[in-house]
C-alpha positions as CSV (number, residue, x, y, z in Angstrom):
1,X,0.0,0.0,0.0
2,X,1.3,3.5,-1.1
3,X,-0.2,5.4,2.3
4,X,1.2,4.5,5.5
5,X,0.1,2.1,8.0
6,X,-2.4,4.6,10.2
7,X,-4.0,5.6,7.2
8,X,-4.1,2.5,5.3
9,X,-5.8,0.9,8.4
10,X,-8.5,3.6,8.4
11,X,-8.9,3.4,4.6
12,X,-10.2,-0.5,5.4
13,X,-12.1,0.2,8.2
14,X,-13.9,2.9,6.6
15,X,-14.4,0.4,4.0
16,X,-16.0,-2.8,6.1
17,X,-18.0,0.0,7.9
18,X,-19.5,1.1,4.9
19,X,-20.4,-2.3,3.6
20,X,-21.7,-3.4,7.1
21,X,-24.2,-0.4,6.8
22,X,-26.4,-1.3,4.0
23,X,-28.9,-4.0,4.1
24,X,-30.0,-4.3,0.2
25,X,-27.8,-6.4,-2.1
26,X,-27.0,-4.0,-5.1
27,X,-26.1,-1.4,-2.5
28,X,-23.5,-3.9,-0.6
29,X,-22.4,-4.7,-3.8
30,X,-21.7,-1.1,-5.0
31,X,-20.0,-0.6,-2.0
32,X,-17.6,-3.4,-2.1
33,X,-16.7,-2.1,-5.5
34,X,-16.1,1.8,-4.6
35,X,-14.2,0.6,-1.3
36,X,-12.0,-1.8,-3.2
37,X,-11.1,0.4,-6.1
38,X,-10.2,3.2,-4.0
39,X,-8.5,1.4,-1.8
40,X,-6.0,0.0,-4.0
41,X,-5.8,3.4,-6.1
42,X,-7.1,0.9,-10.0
43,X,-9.1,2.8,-12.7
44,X,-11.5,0.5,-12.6
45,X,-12.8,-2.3,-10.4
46,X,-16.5,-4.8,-10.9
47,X,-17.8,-7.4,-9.1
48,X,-19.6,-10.5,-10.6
49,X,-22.8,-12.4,-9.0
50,X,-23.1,-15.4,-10.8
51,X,-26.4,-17.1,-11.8
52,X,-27.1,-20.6,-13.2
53,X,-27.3,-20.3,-16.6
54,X,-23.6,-19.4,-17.3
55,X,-23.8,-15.6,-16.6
56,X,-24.3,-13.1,-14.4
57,X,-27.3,-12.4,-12.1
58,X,-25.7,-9.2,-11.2
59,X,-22.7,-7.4,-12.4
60,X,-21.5,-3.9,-10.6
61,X,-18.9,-1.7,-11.8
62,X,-16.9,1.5,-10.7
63,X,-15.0,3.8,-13.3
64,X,-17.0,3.6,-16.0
65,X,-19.9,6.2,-16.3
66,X,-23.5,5.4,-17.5
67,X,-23.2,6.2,-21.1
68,X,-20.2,3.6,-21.2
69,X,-21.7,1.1,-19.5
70,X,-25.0,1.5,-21.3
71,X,-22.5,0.8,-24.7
72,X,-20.7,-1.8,-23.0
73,X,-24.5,-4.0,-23.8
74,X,-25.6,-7.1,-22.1
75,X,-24.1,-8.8,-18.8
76,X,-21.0,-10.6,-19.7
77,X,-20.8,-14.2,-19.6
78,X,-18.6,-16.8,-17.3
79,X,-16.2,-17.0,-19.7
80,X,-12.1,-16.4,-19.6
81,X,-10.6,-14.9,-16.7
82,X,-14.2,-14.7,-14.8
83,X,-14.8,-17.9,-15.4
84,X,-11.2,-19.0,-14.2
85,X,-11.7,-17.0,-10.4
86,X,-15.4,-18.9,-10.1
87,X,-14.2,-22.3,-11.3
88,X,-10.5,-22.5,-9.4
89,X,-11.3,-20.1,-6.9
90,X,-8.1,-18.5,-6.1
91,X,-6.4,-15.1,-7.4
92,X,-5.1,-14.3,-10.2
93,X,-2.8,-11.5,-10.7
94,X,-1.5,-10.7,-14.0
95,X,0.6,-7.8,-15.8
96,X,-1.3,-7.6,-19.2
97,X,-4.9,-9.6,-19.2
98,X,-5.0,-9.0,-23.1
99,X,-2.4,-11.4,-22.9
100,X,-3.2,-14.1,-21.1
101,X,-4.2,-17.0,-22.9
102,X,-7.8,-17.4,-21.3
103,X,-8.4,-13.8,-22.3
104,X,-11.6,-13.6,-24.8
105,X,-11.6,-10.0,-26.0
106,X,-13.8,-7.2,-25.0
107,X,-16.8,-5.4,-26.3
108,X,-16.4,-2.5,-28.4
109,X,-17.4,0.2,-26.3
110,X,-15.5,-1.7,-22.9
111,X,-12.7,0.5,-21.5
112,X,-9.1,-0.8,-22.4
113,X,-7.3,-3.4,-19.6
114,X,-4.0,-4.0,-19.0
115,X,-2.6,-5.1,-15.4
116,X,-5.2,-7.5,-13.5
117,X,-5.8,-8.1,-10.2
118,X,-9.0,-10.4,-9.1
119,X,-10.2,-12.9,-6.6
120,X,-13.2,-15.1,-6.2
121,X,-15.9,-13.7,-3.2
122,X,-16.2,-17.5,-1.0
123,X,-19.2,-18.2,1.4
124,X,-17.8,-21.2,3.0
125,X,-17.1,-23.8,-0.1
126,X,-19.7,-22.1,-2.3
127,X,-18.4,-18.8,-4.9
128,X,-20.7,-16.3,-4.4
129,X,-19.0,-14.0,-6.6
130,X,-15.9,-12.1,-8.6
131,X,-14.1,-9.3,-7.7
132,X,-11.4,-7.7,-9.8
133,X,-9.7,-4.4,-10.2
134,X,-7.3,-3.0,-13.2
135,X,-4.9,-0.3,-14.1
136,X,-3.4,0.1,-11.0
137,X,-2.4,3.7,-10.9
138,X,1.2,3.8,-10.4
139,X,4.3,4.4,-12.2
140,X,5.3,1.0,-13.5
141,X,7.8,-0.7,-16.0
142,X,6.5,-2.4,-19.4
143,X,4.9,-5.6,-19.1
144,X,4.9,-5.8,-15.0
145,X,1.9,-5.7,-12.7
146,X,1.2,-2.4,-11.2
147,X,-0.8,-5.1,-8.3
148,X,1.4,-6.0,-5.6
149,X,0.8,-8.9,-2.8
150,X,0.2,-6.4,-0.9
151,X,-2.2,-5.8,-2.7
152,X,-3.7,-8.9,-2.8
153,X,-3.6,-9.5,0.8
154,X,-5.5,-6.7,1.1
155,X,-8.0,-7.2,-1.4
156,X,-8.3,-10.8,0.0
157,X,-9.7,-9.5,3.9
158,X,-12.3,-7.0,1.9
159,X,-13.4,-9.7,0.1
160,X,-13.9,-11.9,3.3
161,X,-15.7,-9.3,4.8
162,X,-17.9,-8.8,1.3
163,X,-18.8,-12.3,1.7
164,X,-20.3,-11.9,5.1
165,X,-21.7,-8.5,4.0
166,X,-23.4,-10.1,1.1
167,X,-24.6,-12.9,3.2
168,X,-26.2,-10.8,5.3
169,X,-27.6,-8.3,2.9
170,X,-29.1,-11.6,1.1
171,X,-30.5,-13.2,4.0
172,X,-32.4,-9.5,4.6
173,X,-34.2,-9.6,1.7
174,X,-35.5,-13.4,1.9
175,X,-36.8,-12.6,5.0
176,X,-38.8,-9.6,3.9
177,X,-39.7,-11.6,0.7
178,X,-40.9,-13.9,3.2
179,X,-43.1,-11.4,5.7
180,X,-44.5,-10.1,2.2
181,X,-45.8,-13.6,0.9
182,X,-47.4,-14.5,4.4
183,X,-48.8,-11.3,4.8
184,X,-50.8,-11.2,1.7
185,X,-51.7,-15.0,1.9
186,X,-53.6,-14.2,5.0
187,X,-54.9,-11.1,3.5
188,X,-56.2,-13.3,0.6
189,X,-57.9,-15.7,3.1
190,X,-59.6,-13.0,5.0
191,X,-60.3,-11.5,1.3
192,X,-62.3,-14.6,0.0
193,X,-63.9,-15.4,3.2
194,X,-65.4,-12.0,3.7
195,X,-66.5,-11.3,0.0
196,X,-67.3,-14.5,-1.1
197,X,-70.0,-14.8,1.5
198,X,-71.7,-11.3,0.9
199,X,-71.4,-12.2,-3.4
200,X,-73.2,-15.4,-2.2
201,X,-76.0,-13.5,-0.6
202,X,-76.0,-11.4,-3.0
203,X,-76.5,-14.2,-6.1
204,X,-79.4,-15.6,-3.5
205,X,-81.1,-12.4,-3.0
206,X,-81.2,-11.6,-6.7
207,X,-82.6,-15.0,-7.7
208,X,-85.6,-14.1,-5.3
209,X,-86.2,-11.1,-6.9
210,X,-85.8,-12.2,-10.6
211,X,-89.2,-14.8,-9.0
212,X,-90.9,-12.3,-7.9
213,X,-90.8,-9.9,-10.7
214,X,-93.8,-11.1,-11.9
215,X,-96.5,-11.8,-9.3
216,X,-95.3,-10.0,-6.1
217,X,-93.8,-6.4,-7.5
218,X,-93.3,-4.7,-4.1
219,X,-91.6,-8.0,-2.7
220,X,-89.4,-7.7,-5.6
221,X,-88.5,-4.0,-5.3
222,X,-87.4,-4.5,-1.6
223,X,-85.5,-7.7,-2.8
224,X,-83.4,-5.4,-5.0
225,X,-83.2,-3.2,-2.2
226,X,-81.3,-5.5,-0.3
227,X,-79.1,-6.4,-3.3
228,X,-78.5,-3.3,-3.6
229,X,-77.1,-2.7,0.1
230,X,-75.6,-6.2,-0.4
231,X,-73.3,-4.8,-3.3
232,X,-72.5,-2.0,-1.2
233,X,-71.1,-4.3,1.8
234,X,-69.3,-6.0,-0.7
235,X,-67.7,-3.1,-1.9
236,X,-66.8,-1.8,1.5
237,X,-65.0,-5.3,2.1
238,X,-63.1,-4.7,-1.0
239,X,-61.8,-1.7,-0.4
240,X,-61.0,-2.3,3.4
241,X,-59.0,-4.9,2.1
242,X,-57.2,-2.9,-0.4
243,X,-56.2,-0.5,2.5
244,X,-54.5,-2.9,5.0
245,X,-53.0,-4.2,1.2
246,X,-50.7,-1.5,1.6
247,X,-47.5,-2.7,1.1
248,X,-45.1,-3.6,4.3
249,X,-41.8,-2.5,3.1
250,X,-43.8,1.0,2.3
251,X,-45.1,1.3,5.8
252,X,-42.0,0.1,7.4
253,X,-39.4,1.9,4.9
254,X,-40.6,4.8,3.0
255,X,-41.2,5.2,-0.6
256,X,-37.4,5.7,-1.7
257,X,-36.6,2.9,0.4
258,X,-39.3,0.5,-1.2
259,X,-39.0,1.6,-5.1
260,X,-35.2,1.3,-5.0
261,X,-35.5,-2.1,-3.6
262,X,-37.9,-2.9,-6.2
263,X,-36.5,-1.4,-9.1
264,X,-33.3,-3.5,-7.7
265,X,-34.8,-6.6,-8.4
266,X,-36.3,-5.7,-11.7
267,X,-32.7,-5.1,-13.0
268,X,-32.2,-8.3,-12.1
269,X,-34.8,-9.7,-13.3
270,X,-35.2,-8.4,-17.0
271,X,-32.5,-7.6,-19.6
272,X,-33.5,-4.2,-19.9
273,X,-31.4,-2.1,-17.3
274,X,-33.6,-0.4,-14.5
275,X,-31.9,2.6,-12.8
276,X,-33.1,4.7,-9.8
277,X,-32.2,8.0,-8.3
278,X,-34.2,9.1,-5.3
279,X,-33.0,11.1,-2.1
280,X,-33.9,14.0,0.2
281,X,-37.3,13.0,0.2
282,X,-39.5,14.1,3.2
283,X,-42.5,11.8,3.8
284,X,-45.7,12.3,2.2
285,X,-49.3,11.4,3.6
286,X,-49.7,7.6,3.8
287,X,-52.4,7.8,0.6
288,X,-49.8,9.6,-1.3
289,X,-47.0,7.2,-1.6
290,X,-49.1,4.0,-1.5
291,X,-50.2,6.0,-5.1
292,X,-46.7,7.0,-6.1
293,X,-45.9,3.1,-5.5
294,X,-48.7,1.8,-7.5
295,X,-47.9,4.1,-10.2
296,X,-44.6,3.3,-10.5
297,X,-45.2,-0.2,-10.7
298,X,-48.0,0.1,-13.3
299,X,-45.3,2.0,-15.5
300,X,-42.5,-0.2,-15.2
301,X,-44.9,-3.0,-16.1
302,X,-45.7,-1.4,-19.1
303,X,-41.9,-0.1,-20.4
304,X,-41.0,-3.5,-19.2
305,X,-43.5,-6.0,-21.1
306,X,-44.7,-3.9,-24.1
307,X,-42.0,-0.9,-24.8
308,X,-38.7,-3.1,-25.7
309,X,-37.1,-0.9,-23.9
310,X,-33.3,-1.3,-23.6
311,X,-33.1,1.3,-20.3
312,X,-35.7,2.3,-17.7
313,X,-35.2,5.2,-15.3
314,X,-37.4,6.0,-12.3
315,X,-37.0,9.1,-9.9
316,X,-38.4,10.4,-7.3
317,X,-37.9,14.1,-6.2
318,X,-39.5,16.9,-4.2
319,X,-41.0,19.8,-5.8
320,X,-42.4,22.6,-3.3
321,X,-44.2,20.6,-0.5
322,X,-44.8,17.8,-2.4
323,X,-43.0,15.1,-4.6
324,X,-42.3,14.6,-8.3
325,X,-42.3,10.4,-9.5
326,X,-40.9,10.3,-13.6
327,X,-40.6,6.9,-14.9
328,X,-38.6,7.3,-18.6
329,X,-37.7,4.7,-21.2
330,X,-36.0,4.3,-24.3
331,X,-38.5,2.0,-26.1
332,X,-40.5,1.9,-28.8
333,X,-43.4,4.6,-28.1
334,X,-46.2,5.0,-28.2
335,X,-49.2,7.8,-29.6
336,X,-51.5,8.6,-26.5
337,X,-54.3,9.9,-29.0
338,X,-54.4,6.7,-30.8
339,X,-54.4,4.7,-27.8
340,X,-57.5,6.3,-26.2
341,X,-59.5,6.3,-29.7
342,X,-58.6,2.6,-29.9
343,X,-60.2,1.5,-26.1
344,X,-56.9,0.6,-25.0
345,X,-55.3,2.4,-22.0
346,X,-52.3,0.5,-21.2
347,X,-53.0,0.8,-17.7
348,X,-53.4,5.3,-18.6
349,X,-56.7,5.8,-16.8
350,X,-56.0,3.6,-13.5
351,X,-52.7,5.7,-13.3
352,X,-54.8,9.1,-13.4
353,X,-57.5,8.0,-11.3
354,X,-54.8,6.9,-8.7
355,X,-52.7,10.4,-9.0
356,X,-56.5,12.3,-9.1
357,X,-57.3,9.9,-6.0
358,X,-54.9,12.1,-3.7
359,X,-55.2,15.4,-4.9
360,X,-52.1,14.8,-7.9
361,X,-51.9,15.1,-11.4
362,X,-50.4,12.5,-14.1
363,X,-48.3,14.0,-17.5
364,X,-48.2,11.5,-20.4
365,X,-45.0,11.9,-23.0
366,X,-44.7,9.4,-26.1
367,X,-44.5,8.9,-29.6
368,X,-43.9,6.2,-32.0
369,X,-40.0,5.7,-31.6
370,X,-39.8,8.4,-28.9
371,X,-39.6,6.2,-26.1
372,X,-42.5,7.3,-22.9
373,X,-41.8,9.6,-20.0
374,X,-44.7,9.4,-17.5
375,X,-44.6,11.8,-14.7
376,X,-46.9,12.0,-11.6
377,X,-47.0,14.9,-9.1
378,X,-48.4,15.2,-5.4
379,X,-49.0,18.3,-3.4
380,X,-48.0,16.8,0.1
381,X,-49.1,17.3,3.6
């Protein structure tokens, strides 16, 4: 290490604090990237989560801005010197990865590598991930590794600690996966048992009054009376039970909180990469970002199943008292006019009826090619 031994030590602790402070995956794994690259001074540094198809389920990086990364294309595969650190599991360190034999080439658009250091990421036996940094910025002679094993020792406790801060971070989000799943089985439960009774009474009572249509008028009128009050019951139940359906990660977390989890797991989840930039929100009223939430979802549904869109970006921002949601993709488009003259509203009027449900307006941008920006705003408490 280039820094002396005080500050050195500081540097890593700084590092395995930061890493120990975040509970959702993508965030631990951002961290562990921006703590190793800086701590061992490289141009650029990523970190591989492999899946089980022969790719990567998630793959971070640090050095490389948006626009490269968006040029860079689709997750690499386990193939060459990534392959090599999940499959042997042990470091490799090399002066010139363009010339190592394993090496496969690089996109177009991938920033140019030369000295190599990485290491797999080990919970117990099983490779969890890959870590690697390159250019080590430091004077160096042709052909030699600017890495030292210094270098690697060090890299080799943060990614110990990385493995127990991924664990962790993991085993966070099963359980709330978990509390989720239960909570709306028994909300189902309660759902079917409540409504399904007054629809049954309501079936019977109609059935009377269809009988009586005919030779007992009044009896029938105050039989469609009652289904009448019996719809209206039924209705209450419903929408009692959409209430307490308001998501737990929103009551517990907040609306940042529970979209960037979210959004987290449809980047994982989709080829299309889902970004989002949300901070320095205050808290709205309850009704308010239950809305925002459903909204955001009901858009990202639609960029991500109709739009064939190659980059979705959601954000959430204040504006006066109140907040600002703006979900944007780079798809295919669409022209709002033709859509409503056609009876189909892509999910358009729920979204409206759910921003005009708390006092909020919804903004529709799109045409044919144009990609779709869909912007929601609420006046706050």
């Amino acid at each position: 290490m280039s820094q002396g031994p005080r500050s050195g030590l500081a540097a890593v602790s700084s590092a395995l604090l930061a890493m120990s402070r975040h509970l959702e995956v993508r965030d631990v794994l951002k961290t562990i990237v921006a703590s190793a690259r800086e701590l061992l001074d490289a141009q650029y540094a990523a970190l591989g989560v492999p899946d089980d198809h022969g790719g990567f389920a998630q793959f971070v990086v640090d050095g490389v801005s948006e626009e490269q990364w968006r040029a860079i294309g689709p997750l690499p595969r386990q193939h060459g010197i990534l392959a090599a650190m999940l499959r042997e599991a042990k470091a490799e360190r090399l002066a010139d990865v363009r010339k190592d034999p394993r090496f496969e080439g690089w996109p177009d658009a991938h920033p140019d590598l030369a000295d190599f250091l990485g290491l797999p990421i080990r919970d117990g036996e099983e490779v969890i991930g890959a870590l690697f940094l390159a250019n080590k910025r430091c004077p160096k002679p042709e052909g030699s590794c600017g890495f030292t094993q210094d270098d690697e020792e060090l890299l080799s406790i943060l990614a110990q600690h990385a493995a127990i801060a991924l664990t962790n971070a993991r085993l966070y989000e099963r359980s709330r996966e978990l509390t989720i799943a239960e909570e709306r089985s028994r909300l189902a439960h309660e759902l079917h048992d409540a409504v399904s009774q007054k629809l049954f009474s309501l079936r019977l009572t109609a059935q009377a009054a269809a009988a009586l249509v005919d030779r007992d008028p009044a009896r029938a009128k105050g039989e469609l009376h009652q289904v009448a009050s019996l719809a209206a019951e039924a209705a209450d139940e419903l929408r009692a039970a959409v209430v307490e359906m308001r998501p737990a990660a929103l009551e517990e977390d907040g609306l940042v909180a529970t979209l960037r989890t979210q959004i987290q797991v449809l980047d994982r989840a989709h080829t299309a990469r889902v970004t989002f930039t949300g901070a320095g929100l205050r808290a709205l009223p309850a009704a308010q970002e239950e809305a925002m939430l459903r909204v955001a979802q009901e858009a990202l549904h639609n960029a991500l199943r109709h739009s064939g869109a190659a980059h979705v970006d959601v954000s959430v921002r204040r504006r006066g008292c109140g907040a600002v949601l703006r979900v944007t993709d780079d798809g295919g488009g669409f022209d709002p006019t033709a859509v409503r003259r056609a009876g189909r509203h892509l999910g358009l009027v729920s979204m409206r009826d759910r921003a005009g449900g708390v006092g909020g307006s919804l903004t529709v941008e799109s045409a044919p090619g144009k990609g779709t920006t869909i912007e929601m705003e609420v006046p706050g408490g």
